[in-house]
C-alpha positions as CSV (number, residue, x, y, z in Angstrom):
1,X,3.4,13.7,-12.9
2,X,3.6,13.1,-9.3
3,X,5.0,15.2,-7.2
4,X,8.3,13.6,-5.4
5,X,7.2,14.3,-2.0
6,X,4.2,12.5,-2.6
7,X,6.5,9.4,-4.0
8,X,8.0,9.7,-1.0
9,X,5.3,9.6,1.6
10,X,3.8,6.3,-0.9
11,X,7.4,4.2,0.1
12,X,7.2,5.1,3.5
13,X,3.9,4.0,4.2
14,X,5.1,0.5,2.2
15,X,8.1,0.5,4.0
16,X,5.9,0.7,7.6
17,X,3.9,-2.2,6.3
18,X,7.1,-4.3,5.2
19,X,8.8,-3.3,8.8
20,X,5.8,-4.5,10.7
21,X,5.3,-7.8,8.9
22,X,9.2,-8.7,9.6
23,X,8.7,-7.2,13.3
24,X,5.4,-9.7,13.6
25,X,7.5,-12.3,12.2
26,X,10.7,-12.1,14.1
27,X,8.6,-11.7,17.0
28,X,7.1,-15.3,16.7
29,X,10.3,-16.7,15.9
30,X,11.3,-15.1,19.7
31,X,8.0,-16.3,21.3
32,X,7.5,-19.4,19.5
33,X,3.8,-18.7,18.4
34,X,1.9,-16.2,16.6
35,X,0.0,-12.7,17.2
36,X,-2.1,-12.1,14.0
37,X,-5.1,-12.6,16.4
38,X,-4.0,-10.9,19.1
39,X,-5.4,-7.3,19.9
40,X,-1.6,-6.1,19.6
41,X,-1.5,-6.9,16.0
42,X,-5.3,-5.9,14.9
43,X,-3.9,-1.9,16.6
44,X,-0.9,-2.2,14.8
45,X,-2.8,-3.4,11.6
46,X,-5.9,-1.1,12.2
47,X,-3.0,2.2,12.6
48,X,-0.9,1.3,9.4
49,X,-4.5,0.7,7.4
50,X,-5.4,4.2,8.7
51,X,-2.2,5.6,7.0
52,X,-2.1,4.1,4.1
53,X,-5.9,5.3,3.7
54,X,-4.4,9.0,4.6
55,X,-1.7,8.8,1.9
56,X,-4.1,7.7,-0.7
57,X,-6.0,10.9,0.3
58,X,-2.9,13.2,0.3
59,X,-1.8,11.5,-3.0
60,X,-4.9,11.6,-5.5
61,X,-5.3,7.9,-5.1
62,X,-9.3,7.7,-5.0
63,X,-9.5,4.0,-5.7
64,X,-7.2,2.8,-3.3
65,X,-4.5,1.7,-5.1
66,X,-2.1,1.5,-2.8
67,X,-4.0,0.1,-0.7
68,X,-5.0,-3.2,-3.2
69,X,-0.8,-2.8,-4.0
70,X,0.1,-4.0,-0.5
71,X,-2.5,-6.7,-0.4
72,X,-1.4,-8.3,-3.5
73,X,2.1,-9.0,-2.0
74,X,4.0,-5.6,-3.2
75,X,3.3,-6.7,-7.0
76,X,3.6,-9.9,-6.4
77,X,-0.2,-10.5,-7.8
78,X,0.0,-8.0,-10.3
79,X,-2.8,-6.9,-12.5
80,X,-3.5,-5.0,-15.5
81,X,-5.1,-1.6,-15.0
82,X,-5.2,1.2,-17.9
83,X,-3.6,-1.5,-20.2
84,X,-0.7,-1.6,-18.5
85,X,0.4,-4.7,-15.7
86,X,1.1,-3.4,-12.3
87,X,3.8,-4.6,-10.8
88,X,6.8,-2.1,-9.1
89,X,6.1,1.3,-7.5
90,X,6.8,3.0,-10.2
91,X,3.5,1.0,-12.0
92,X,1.9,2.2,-9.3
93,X,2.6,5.5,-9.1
94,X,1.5,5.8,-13.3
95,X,-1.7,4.2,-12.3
96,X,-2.3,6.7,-9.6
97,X,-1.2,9.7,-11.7
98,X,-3.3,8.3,-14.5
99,X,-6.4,7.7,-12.8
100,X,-6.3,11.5,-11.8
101,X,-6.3,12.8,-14.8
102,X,-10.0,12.6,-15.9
103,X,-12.1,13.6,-13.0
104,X,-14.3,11.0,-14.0
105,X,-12.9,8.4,-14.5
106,X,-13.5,5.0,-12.9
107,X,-10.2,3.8,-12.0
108,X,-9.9,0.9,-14.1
């Protein structure tokens, strides 16, 4: 089982993501057009990718799950892995501990 300060550091790195899409958001809603193209956005998007990559190290998470868990929309696009659907942060945070149990395994 996970350790909790590993939990921990996997919801704060979600909770950067979520805090940066509303901050992007509210921010066009204040200047009336858009910065996903901008070079502001691709630092602040190239920084919290960077982290989330380091957590997945620091965690046990060799295949990225965290990673693919913020892409599909928090859960939102869930899909089965290990026979089981993935769709909170608890799912993910089985599939992570399950995926490190056999050395070999291949993540799916």
């Amino acid at each position: 089982m996970m350790e909790p300060d590993k939990i921990d550091l996997i919801k704060k790195v979600m909770a950067a993501h979520i805090d940066a899409e509303r901050g992007f958001i509210n921010m066009e809603m204040l200047f009336g057009h858009g910065f996903k193209e901008s070079d502001f956005y691709e630092v602040v998007s190239t920084a919290l990718d960077l982290a989330t990559a380091a957590t997945s190290m620091f965690v046990g998470d060799k295949w990225q799950w965290i990673h693919w868990y913020i892409a599909s929309g928090y859960g939102k696009k869930p899909i089965v892995a290990k026979g089981r659907e993935i769709v909170t942060v608890d799912d993910l945070i089985w599939l992570i501990d399950e995926c490190g149990k056999k050395e070999n395994s291949d993540g799916r």
